[in-house]
BAPA-900916 format. One record per residue: residue in three letters; x, y, z of N, C-alpha, C in turn. Coordinates in nm, 4 decimals. Layout:
+------+----------+----------+----------+----------+----------+----------+----------+----------+----------+
! pati !      n_X !      n_Y !      n_Z !     ca_X !     ca_Y !     ca_Z !      c_X !      c_Y !      c_Z !
+------+----------+----------+----------+----------+----------+----------+----------+----------+----------+
!  ala !        X !        Y !        Z !        X !        Y !        Z !        X !        Y !        Z !
...
+------+----------+----------+----------+----------+----------+----------+----------+----------+----------+
//
This chain:
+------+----------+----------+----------+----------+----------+----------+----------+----------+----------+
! pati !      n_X !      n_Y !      n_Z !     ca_X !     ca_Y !     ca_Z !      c_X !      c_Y !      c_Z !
+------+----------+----------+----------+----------+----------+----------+----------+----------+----------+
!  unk !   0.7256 !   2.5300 !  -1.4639 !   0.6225 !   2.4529 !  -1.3973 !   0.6640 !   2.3063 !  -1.3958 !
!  unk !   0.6725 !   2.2578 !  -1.2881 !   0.6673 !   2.1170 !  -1.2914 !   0.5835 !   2.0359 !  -1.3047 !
!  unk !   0.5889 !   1.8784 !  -1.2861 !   0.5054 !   1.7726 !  -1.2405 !   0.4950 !   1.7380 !  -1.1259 !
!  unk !   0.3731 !   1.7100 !  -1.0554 !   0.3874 !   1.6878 !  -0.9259 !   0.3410 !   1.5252 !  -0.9002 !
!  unk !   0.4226 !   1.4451 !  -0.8769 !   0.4348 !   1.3148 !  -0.8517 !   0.4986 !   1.2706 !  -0.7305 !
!  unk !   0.4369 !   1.1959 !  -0.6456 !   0.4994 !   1.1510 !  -0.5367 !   0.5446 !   0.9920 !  -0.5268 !
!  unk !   0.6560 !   0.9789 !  -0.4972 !   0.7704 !   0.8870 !  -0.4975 !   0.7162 !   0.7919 !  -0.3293 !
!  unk !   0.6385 !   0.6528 !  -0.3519 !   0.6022 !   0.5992 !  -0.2254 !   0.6769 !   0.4753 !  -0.1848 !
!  unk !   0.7409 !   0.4464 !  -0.0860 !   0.8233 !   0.3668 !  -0.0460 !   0.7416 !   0.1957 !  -0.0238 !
!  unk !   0.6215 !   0.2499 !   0.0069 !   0.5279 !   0.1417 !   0.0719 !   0.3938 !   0.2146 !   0.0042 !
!  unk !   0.3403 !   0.0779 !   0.0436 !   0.1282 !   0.0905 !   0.0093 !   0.1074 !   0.1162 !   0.1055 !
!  unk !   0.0062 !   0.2327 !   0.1364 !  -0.0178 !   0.2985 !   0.2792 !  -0.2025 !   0.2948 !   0.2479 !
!  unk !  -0.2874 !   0.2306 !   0.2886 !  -0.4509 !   0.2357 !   0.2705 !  -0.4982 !   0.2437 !   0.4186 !
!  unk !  -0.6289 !   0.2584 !   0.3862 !  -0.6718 !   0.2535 !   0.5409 !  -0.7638 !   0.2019 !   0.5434 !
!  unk !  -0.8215 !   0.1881 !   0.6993 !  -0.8663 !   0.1224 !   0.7853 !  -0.9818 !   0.0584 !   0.6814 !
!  unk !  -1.0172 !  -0.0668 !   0.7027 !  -1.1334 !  -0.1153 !   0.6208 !  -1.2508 !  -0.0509 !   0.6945 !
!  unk !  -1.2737 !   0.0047 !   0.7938 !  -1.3991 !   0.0613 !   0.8743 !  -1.4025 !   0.2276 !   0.7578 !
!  unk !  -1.3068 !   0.3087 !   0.7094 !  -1.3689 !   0.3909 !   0.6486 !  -1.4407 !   0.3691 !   0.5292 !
!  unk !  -1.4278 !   0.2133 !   0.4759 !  -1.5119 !   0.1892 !   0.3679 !  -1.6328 !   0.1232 !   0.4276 !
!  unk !  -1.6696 !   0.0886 !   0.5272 !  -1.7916 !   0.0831 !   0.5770 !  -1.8791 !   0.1738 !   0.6166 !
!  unk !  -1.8036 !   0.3260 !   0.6516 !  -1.8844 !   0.4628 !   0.6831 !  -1.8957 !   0.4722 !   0.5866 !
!  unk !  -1.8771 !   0.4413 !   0.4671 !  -1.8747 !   0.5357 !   0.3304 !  -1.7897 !   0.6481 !   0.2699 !
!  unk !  -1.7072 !   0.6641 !   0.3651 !  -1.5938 !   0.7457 !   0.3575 !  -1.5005 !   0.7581 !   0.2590 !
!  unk !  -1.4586 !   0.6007 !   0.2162 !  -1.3968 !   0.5272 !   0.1089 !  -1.3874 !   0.4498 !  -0.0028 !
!  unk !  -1.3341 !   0.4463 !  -0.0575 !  -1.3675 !   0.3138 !  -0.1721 !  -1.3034 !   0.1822 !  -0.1118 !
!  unk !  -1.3755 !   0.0726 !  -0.1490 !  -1.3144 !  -0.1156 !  -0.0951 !  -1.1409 !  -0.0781 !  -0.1417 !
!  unk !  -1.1206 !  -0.0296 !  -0.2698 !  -0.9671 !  -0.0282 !  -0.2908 !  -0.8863 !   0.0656 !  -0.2411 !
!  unk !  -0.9765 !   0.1684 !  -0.1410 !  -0.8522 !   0.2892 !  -0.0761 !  -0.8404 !   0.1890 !   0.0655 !
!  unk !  -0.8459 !   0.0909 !   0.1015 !  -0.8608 !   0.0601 !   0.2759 !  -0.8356 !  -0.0806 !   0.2480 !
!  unk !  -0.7628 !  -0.1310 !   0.3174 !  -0.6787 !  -0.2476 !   0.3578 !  -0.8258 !  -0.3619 !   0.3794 !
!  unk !  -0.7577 !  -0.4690 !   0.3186 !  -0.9015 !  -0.5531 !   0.3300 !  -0.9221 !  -0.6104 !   0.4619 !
!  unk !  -1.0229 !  -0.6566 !   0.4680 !  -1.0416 !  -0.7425 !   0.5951 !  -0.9899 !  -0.8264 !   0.6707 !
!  unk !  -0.9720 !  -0.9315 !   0.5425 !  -0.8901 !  -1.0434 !   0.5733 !  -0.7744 !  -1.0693 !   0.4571 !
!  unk !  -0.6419 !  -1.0504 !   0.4953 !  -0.5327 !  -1.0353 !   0.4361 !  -0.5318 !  -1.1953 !   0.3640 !
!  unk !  -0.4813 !  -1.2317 !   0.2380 !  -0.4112 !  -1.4070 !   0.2541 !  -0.3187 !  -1.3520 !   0.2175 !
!  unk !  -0.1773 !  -1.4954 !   0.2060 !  -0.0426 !  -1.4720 !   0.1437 !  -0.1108 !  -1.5716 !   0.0116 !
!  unk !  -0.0604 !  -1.4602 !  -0.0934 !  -0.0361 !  -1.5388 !  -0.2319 !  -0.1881 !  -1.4732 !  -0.2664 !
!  unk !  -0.2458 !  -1.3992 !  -0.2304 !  -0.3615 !  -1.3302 !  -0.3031 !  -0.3440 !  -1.2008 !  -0.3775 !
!  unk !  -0.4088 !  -1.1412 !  -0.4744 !  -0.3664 !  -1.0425 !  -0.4902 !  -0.5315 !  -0.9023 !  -0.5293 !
!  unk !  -0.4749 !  -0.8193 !  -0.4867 !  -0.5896 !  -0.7331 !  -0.3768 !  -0.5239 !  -0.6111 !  -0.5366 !
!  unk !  -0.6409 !  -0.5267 !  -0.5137 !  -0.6502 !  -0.3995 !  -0.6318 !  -0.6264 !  -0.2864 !  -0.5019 !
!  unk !  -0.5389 !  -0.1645 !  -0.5506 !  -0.5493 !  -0.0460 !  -0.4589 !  -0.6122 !   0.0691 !  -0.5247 !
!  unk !  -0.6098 !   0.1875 !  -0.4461 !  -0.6363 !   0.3335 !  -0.5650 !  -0.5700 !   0.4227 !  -0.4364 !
!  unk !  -0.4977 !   0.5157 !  -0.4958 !  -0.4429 !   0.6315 !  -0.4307 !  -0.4712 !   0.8098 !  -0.5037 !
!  unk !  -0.5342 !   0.8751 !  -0.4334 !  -0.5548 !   0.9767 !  -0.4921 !  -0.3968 !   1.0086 !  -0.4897 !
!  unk !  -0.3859 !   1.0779 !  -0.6560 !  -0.2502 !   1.1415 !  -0.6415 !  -0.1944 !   1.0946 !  -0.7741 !
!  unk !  -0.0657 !   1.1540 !  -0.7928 !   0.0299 !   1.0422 !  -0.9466 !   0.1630 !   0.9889 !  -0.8347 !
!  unk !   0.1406 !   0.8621 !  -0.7934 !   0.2417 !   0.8047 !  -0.7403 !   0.3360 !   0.6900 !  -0.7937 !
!  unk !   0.4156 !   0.6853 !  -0.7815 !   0.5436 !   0.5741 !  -0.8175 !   0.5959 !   0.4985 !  -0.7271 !
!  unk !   0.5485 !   0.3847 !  -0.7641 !   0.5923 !   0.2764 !  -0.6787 !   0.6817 !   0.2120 !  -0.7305 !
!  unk !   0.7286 !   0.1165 !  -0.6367 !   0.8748 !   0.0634 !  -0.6810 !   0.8186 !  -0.0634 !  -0.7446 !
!  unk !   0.9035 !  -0.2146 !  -0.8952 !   0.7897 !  -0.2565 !  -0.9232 !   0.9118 !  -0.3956 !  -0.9195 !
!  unk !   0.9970 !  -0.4033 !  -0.8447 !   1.1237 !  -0.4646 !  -0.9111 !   1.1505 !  -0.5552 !  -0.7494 !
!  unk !   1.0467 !  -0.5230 !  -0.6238 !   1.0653 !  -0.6329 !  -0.5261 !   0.9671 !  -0.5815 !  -0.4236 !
!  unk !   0.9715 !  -0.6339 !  -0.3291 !   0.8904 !  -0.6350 !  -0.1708 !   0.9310 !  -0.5539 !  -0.1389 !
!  unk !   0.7707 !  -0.4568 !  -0.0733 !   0.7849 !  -0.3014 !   0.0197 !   0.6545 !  -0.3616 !   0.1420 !
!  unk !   0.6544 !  -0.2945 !   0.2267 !   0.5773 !  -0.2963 !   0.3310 !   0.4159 !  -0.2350 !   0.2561 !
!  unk !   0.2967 !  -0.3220 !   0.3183 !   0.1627 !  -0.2610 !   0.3266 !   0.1293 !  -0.2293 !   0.4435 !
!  unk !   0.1316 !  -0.0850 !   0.4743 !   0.0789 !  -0.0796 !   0.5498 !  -0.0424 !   0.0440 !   0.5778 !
!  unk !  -0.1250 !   0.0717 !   0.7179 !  -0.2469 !   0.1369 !   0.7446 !  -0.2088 !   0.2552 !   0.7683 !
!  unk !  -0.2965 !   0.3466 !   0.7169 !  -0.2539 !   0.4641 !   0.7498 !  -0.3709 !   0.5643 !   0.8110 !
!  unk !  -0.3734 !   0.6630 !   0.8329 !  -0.4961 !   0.7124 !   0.9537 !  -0.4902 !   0.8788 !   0.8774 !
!  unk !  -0.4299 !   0.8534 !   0.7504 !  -0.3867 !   0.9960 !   0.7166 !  -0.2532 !   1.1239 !   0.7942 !
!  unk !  -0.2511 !   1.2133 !   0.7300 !  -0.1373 !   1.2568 !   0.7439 !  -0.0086 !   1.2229 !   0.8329 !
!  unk !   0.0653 !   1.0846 !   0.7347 !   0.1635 !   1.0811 !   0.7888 !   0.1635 !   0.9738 !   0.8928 !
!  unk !   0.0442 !   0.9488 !   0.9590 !   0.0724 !   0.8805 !   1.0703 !  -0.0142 !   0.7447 !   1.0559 !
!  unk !   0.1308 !   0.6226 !   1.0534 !   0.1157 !   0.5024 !   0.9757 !   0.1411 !   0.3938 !   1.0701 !
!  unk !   0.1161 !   0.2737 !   1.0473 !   0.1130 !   0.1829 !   1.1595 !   0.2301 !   0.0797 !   1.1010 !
!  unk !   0.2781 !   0.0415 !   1.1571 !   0.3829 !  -0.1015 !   1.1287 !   0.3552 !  -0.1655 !   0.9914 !
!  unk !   0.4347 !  -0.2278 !   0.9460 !   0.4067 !  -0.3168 !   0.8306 !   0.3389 !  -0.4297 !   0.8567 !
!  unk !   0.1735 !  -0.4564 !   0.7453 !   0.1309 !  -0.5798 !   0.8473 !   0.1101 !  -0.6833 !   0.7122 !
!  unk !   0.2105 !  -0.6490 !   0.5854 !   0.2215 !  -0.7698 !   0.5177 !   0.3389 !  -0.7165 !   0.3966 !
!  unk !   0.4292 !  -0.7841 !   0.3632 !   0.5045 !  -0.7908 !   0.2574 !   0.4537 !  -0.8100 !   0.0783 !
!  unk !   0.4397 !  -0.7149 !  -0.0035 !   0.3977 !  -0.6914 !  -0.1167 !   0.4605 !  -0.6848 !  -0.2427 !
!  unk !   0.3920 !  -0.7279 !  -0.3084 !   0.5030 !  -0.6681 !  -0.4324 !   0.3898 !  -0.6163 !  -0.4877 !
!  unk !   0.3655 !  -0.4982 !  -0.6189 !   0.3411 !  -0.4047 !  -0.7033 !   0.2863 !  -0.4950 !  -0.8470 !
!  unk !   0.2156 !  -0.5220 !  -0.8577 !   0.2313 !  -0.6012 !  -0.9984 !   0.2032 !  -0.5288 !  -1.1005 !
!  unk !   0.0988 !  -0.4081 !  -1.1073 !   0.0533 !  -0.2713 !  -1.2018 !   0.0025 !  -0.1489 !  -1.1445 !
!  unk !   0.0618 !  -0.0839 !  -1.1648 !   0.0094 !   0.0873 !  -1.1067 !  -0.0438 !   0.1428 !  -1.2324 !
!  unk !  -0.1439 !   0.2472 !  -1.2714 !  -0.2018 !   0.3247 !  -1.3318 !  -0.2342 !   0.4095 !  -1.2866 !
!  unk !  -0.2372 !   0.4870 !  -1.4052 !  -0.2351 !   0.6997 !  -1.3594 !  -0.3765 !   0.7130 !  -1.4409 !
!  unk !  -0.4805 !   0.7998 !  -1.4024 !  -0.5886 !   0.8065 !  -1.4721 !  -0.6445 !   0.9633 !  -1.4111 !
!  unk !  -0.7098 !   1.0231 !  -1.4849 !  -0.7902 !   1.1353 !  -1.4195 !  -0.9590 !   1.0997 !  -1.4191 !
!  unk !  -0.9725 !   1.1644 !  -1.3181 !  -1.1838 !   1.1591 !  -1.2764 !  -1.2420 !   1.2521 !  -1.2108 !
!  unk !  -1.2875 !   1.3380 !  -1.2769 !  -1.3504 !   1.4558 !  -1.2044 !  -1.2205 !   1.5497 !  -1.2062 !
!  unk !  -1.1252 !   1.5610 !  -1.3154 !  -1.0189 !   1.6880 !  -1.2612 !  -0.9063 !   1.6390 !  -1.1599 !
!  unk !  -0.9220 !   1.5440 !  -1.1205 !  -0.8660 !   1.4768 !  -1.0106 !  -0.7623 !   1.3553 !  -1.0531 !
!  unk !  -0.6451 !   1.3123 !  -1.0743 !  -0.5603 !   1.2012 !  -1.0567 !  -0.5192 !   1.1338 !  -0.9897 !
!  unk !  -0.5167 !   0.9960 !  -1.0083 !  -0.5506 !   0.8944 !  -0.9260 !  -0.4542 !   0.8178 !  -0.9876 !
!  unk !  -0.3684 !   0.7799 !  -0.8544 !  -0.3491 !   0.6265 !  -0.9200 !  -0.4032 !   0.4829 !  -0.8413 !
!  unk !  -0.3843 !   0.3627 !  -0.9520 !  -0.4562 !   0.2631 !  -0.9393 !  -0.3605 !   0.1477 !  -0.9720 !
!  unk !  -0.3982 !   0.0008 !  -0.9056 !  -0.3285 !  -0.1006 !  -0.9240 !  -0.3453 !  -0.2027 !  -0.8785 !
!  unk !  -0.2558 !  -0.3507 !  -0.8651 !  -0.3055 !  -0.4840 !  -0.8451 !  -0.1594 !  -0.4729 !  -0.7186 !
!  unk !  -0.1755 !  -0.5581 !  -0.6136 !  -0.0697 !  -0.6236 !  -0.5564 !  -0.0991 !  -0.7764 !  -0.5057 !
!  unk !   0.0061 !  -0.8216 !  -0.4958 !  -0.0115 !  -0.9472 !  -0.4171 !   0.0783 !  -0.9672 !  -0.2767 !
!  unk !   0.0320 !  -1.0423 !  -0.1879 !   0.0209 !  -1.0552 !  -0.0239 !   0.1352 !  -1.1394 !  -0.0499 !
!  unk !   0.2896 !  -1.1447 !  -0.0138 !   0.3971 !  -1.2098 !  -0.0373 !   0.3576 !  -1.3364 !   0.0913 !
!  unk !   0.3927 !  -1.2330 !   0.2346 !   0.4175 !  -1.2940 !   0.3679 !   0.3331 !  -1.1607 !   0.4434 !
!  unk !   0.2076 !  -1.2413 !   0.5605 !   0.2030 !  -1.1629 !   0.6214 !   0.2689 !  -1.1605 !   0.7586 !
!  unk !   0.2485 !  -0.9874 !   0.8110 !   0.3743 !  -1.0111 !   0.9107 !   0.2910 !  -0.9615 !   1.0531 !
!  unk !   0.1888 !  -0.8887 !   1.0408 !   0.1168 !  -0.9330 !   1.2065 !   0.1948 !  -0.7986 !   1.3006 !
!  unk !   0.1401 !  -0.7674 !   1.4398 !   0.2172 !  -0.6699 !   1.5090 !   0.2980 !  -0.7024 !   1.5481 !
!  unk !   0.3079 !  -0.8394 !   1.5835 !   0.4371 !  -0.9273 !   1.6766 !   0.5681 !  -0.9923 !   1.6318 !
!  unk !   0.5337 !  -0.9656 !   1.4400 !   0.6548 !  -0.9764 !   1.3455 !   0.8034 !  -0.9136 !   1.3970 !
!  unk !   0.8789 !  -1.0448 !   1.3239 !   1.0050 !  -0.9547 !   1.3689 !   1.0486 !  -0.9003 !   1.2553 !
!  unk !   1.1332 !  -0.8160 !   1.2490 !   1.1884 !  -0.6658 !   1.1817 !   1.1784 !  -0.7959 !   1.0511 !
!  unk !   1.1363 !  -0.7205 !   0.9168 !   1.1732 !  -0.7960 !   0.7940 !   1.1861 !  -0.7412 !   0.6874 !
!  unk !   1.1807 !  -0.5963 !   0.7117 !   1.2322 !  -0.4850 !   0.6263 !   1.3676 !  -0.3857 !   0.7050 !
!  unk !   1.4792 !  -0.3668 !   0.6396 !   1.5511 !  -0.2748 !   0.6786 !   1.5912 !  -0.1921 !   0.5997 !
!  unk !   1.5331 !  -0.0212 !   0.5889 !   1.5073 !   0.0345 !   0.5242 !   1.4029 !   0.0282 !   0.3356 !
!  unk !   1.4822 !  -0.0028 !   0.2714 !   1.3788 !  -0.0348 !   0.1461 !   1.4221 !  -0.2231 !   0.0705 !
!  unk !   1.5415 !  -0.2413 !   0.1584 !   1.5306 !  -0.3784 !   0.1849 !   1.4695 !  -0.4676 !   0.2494 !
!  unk !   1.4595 !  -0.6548 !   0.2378 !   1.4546 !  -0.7087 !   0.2971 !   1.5487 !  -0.7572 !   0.3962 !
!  unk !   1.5313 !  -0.7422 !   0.4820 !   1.6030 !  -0.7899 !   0.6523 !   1.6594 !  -0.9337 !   0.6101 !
!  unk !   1.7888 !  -0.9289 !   0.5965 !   1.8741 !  -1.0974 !   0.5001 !   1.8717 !  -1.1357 !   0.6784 !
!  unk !   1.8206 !  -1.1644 !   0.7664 !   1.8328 !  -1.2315 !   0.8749 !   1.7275 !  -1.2110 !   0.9632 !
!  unk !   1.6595 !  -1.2917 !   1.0497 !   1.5252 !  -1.3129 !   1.1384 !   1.6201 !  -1.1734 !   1.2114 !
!  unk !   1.5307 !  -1.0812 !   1.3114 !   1.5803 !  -0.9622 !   1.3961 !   1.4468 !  -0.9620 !   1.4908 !
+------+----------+----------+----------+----------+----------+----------+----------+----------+----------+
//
C-alpha cells in the first residue's frame, strides 16, 4: 500500500465567485485583489508538495485540469498537512512576488524563471 501525495508545480485556486456562492472557502479561491509583496493563506484538499526553495506560477483553476495562465509569481512560505472530517488537506501562507496579468510576457519557462523578457 502506498501514500498518496500529489507533487504540484504551481498554486492552482479558484475563482473568488465560488467563495461567494458558498461553494468554497476565502482560502480555496484566488483573492480579489492580488498586491505584490502581500502574502495570502491557501487550502487544497489533498496531501500536496510544493516546491519551497523559489517562484512557481498562481494560477485559476475551473477544476479538472483546466487552468488559466499564470496571473502572479509566488513563492511558498509554509504548507501543512492536517486531517478534518476523514479528509486531508493541505494548508499554507504565500506571498505575491510580481504580478503578471493576461498580457504578461512569458516569465516562467517550464519550472524556471524566464532569465530574459519573451
Amino acid at each position: 500500500m502506498g501514500i498518496k501525495v500529489e507533487f504540484n508545480p504551481n498554486l492552482a485556486l479558484r475563482n473568488i465567485e465560488e467563495y461567494k456562492k458558498g461553494t468554497r472557502k476565502l482560502e480555496e479561491c484566488v483573492p480579489e485583489k492580488l498586491e505584490e509583496g502581500k502574502t495570502y493563506q491557501f487550502l487544497k484538499e489533498g496531501q500536496r508538495l510544493y516546491w519551497l526553495e523559489g517562484e512557481q506560477p498562481l494560477i485559476e483553476t475551473k477544476g479538472n485540469q483546466n487552468l488559466s495562465r499564470p496571473l502572479a509569481s509566488i513563492i511558498i512560505l509554509e504548507a501543512t498537512h492536517f486531517k478534518e472530517e476523514k479528509k486531508t488537506y493541505t494548508k499554507g501562507k504565500y506571498k505575491v512576488i510580481k504580478l503578471l496579468g493576461n498580457n504578461a510576457r512569458i516569465y516562467f519557462e517550464g519550472f524556471e524563471k524566464a532569465s530574459y523578457p519573451i
